[in-house]
C-alpha positions as CSV (number, residue, x, y, z in Angstrom):
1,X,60.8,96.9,113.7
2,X,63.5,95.8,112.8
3,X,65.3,92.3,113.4
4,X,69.0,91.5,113.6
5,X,69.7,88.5,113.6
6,X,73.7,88.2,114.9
7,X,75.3,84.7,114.9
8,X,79.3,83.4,115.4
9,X,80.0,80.1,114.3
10,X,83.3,77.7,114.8
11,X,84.2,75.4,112.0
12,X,86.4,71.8,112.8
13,X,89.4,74.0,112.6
14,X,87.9,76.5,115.0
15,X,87.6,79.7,113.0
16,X,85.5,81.6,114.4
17,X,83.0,83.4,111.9
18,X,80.9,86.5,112.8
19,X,77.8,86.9,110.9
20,X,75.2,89.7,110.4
21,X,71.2,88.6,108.9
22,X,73.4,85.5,107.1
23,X,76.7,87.9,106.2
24,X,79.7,88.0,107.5
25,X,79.4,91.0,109.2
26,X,82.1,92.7,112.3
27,X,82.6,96.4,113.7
28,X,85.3,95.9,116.2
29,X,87.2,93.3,114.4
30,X,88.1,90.9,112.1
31,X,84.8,88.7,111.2
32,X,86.7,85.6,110.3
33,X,89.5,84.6,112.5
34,X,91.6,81.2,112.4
35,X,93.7,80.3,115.2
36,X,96.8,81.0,113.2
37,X,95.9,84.8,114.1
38,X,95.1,85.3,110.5
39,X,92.1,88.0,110.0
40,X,89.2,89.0,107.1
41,X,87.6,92.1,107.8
42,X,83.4,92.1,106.7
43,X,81.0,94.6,106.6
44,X,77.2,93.6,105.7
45,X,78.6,90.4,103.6
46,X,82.1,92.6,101.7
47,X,85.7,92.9,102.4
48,X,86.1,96.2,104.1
49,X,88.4,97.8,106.2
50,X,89.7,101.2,106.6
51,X,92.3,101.2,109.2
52,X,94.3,98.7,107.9
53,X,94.4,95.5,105.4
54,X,91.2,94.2,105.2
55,X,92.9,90.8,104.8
56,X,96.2,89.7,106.8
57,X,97.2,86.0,106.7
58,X,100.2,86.1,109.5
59,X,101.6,83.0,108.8
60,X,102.5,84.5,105.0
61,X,102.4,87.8,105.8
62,X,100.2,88.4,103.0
63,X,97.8,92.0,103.3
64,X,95.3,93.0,101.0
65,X,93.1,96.2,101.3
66,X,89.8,96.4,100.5
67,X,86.9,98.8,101.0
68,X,83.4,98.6,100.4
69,X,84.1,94.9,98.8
70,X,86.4,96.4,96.4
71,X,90.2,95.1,96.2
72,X,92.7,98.1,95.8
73,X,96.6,98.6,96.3
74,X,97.8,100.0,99.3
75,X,98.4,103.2,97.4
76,X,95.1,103.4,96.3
77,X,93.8,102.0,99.7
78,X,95.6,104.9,101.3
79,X,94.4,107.6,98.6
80,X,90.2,106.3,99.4
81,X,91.0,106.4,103.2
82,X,92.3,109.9,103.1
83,X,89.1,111.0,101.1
84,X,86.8,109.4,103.3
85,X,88.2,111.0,106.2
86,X,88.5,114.4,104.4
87,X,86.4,116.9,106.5
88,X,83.5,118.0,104.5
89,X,83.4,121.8,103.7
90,X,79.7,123.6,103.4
């Protein structure tokens, strides 16, 4: 069996953080979000995102895209994204 252990926290500045078995971990959102409406996308513990920046700070409007914990232009970002959802042929 296994155990999932699925905890959100708020710091003094109240952002809230989503965390997975001790990782930040979110599916349907941004797993660290301060009240500026700033957002970091996590999966299992690594920056990850594919349908958009995996970091946006809004106050700077600063993006970065990541996937799979690696950082990558939005050119290359764009380029992974179309071969991820690239049909598969048999």
């Amino acid at each position: 069996m296994i155990t999932l252990n699925t905890t959100i926290t708020i710091d003094r500045f109240k952002t809230k953080r989503y965390w997975l078995n001790g990782k930040l971990h979110r599916t349907d959102g941004p797993a660290v979000e301060p009240v500026n409406g700033s957002g970091s996308w996590f999966l299992f513990g690594k920056h990850h995102r594919i349908d958009g920046p995996a970091y946006e700070h809004k106050n700077h409007r600063t993006k970065h895209w990541w996937i799979n914990g690696i950082q990558l232009t939005k050119q290359e970002w764009s380029h992974q994204v179309k071969l991820l959802n690239k049909p598969k042929s048999i």
